[in-house]
N, C-alpha and C positions, 0 to 999 in steps of 0.2 A: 471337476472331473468325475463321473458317472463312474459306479463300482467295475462297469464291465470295461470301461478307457483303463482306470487304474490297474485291474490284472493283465489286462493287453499288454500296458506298458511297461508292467514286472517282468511278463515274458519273454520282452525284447529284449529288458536289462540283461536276464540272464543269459540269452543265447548270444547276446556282443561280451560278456564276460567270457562263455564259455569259449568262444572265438579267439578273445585276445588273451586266454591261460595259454593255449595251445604255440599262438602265432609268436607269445612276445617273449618263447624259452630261448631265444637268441640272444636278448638283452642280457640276461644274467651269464650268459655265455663271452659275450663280449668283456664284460664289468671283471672275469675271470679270468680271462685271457693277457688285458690290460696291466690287470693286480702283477701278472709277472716281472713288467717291466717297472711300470708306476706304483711310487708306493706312496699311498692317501690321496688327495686329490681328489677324490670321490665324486664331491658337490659338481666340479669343473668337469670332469668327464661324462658325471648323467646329464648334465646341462646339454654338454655340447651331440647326445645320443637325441635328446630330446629337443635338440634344433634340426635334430637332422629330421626327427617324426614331423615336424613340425614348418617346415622347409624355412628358417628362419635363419640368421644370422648373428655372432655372439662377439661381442665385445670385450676381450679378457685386460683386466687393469692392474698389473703385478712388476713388481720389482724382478730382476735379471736373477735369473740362476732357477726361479721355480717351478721349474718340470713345465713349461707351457707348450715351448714346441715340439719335445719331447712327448707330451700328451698328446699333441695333434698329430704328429709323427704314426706314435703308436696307435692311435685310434682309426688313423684311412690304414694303415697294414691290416687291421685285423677286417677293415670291411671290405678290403680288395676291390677299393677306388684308386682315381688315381690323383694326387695331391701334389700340390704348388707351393713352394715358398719365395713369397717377393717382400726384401726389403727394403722397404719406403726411405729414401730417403730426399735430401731438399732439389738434387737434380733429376729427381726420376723424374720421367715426362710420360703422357698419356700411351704413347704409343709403344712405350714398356711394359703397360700392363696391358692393354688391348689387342695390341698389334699393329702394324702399317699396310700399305702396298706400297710393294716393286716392283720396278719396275722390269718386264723381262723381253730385252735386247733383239731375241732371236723372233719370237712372237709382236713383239711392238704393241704389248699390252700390260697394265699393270695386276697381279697377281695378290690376292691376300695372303699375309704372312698372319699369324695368329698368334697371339702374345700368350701369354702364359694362366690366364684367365680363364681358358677354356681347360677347364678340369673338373671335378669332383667336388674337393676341399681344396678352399686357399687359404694359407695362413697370410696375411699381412701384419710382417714385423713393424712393429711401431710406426703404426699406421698414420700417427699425428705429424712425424717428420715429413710428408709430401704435399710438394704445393694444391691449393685448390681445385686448377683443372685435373690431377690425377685423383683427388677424392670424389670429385664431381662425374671421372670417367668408371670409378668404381659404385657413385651409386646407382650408375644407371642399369651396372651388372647386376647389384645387391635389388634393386629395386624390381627390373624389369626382365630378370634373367636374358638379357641379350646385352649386346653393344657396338656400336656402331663405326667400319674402318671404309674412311672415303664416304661414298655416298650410299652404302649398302648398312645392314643391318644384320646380322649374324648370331642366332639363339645359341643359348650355353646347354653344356650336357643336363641331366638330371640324373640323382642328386644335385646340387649346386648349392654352394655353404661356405659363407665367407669367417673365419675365425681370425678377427683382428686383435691385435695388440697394441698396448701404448703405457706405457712408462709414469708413474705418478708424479714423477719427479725427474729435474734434471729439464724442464722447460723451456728453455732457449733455446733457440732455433726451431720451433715447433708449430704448427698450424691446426689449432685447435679445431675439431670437429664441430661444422654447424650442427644445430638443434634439426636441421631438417634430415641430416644424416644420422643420428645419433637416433635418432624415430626409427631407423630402421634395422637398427640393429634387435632382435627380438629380446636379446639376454644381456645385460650388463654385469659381466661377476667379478669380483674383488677375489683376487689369488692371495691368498696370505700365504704364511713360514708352517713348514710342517713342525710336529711336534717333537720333541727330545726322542721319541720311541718310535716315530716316524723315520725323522734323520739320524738314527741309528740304522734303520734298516736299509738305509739311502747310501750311507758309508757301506755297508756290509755288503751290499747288490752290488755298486757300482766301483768297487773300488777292485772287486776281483779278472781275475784272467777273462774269464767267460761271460758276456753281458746279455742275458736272455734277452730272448727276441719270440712274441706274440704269435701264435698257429691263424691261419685267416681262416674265420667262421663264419660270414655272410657275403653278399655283394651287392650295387646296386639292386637290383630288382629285389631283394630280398628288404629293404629298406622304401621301395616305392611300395611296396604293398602294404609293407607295416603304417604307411602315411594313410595309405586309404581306410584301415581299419581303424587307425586311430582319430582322423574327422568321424565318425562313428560312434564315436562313445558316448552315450547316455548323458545329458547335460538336464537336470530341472527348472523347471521355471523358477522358480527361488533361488537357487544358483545362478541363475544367469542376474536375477534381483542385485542379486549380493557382488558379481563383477560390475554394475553397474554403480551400486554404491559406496562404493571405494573409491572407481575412478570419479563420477560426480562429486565424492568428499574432498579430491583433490582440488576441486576446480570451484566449490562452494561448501567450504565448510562450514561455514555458519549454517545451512539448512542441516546440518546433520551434529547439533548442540556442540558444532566445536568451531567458536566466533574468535578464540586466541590465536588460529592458525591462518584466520584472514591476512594478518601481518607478514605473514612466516611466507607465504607461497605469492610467486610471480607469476607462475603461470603453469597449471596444471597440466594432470597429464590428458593426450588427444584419443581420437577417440579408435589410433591402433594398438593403444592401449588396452583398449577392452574388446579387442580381435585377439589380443595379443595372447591376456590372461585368458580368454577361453579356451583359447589350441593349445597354450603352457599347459593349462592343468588337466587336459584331454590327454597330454604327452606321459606328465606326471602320475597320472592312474592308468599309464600305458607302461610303462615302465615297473608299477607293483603291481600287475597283472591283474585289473579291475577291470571292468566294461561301464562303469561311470564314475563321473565325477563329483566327489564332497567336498566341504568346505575349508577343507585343510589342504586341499590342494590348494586351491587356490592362495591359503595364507603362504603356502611352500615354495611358492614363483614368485610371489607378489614383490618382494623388495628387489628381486634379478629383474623381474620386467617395469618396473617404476621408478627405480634409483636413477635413472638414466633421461627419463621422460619430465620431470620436474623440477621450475627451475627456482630457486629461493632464491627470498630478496636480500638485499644487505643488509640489511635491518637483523633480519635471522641469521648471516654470518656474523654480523659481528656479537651476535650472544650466545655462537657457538651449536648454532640448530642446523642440520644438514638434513637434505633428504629422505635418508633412510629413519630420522628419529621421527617426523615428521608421519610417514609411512608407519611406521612401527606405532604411534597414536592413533591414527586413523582406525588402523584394523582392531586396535584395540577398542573403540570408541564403534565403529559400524556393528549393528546387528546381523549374527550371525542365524541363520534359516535352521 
């Protein structure tokens, strides 16, 4: 790049920063509003801000009781969408989450009824409890933003943001997510236990007369424009090197001096994966009020968008190597730009 490309492209960086200080003081407003109700959760709340930047879908994997659909709850109030909760379970059928036609007597015509699908944000509670054809009806929502009742085809609102749930434990009865579903989810995050100083504050909030409740600070449109400006963000060629070097580590790592992990990995992660991590970490320097993206973002997303994309062999479970450590060697082991 010639001296006069290089200042050009300083001065882009800075007027898409100066863009997103201004555009993204709603994010810290949201993250404040939230704080009322939720207390820590943090990681799980920017996440699911930054699927919405991102028009992506999240996967949340946490034991009962910790603040998840409470977070989802509180999160469409403050953006003044409108939000669905459907809980999956082994008799839902397609047409619970989609809709049907009916038939209507007077006219002697059948009518669309519209399932609950068509909203905003959908939480699906323990998403693993529904048979195949209701997972398979929901990825065509997650995948294609539309879905199909009868012989017609019907698009979903925008925003549109699936926030599923599923239970680590307690597996019987369950219908594991295929690998072609689980692709699609953008975010994989692991809800863990808040801390001693946390669930103090969780007894203290909730156990009184009065249960605060969140002021609405944006709205759709205010979150479709934030998505435009944030494809926008400044990404380097060496940045984009280095999301490629990760995912290809996954997939060959002997080309990148780590030949122990050959054993370890079945099958790496695809290549929306590295769609995935570049709108992630475009989101994540949307979020700290940047106009591009460095290499820390990236490491900042990277085990939420890959824990889920990767699959080890038995060989590596049975000596106790999971994903995320796997991941966590990688980044440690790739050159950083």
């Amino acid at each position: 790049m010639s001296t006069t490309q290089s200042a050009a492209a300083h001065a882009d960086v800075q007027v898409i920063t100066e863009k997103v200080r201004k555009q993204s003081q709603f994010v810290d407003q949201v993250f404040s509003e939230a704080g009322k109700v939720i207390v820590g959760q943090k990681i799980l709340l920017e996440r699911m801000v930054m699927a919405l930047l991102c028009d992506g879908h999240v996967l949340l994997e946490g034991l009962p009781g910790l603040a998840k659909t409470l977070t989802v709850k509180t999160l469409a109030g403050i953006l003044n969408v409108d939000f669905q909760r459907i809980q999956f379970t082994p008799d839902l059928l397609p047409a619970d989450l989609v809709g049907t036609m009916i038939f209507n007597p007077k006219s002697g015509e059948f009518t669309p009824k519209k399932g609950p699908v068509f909203t905003n944000i959908v939480l699906a509670d323990e998403v693993n409890r529904a048979p195949a054809k209701v997972q398979s009806a929901l990825l065509e929502a997650m995948g294609e933003h539309q879905v199909t009742i009868g012989e017609k085809t019907y698009p979903l609102e925008d925003p549109f943001i699936v926030l599923a749930t599923q239970n680590p434990i307690e597996q019987e009865g369950t219908y594991p997510l295929p690998e072609a579903q689980l692709d699609r989810f953008l975010f994989k995050i692991k809800v863990g236990y808040p801390s001693i100083v946390e669930e103090k504050g969780i007894l203290n909030r909730m156990s009184g007369v009065d249960v605060p409740h969140p002021e609405k600070i944006c709205d759709a449109n205010t979150i479709l424009e934030a998505r435009k400006l944030c494809a926008q963000i400044y990404m380097d060629e060496r940045v984009k090197d280095y999301i490629l070097s990760i995912v290809f580590a996954t997939r060959f790592p002997e080309n990148f001096a780590m030949p122990e992990l050959r054993k370890s990995i079945q099958v790496g992660a695809s290549p929306r994966a590295t769609i995935s991590l570049a709108r992630a970490s475009r989101a994540h320097a949307y979020v700290r009020h940047r106009g591009f993206v460095t290499p820390d973002d990236i490491k900042a997303v990277a085990f939420d968008i890959l824990r889920h994309r990767m699959i080890v062999t038995f060989e590596a479970e049975a000596e106790g190597l999971d994903s995320e450590q796997i991941i966590k060697k990688i980044l440690d082991r790739v050159e950083v730009p």
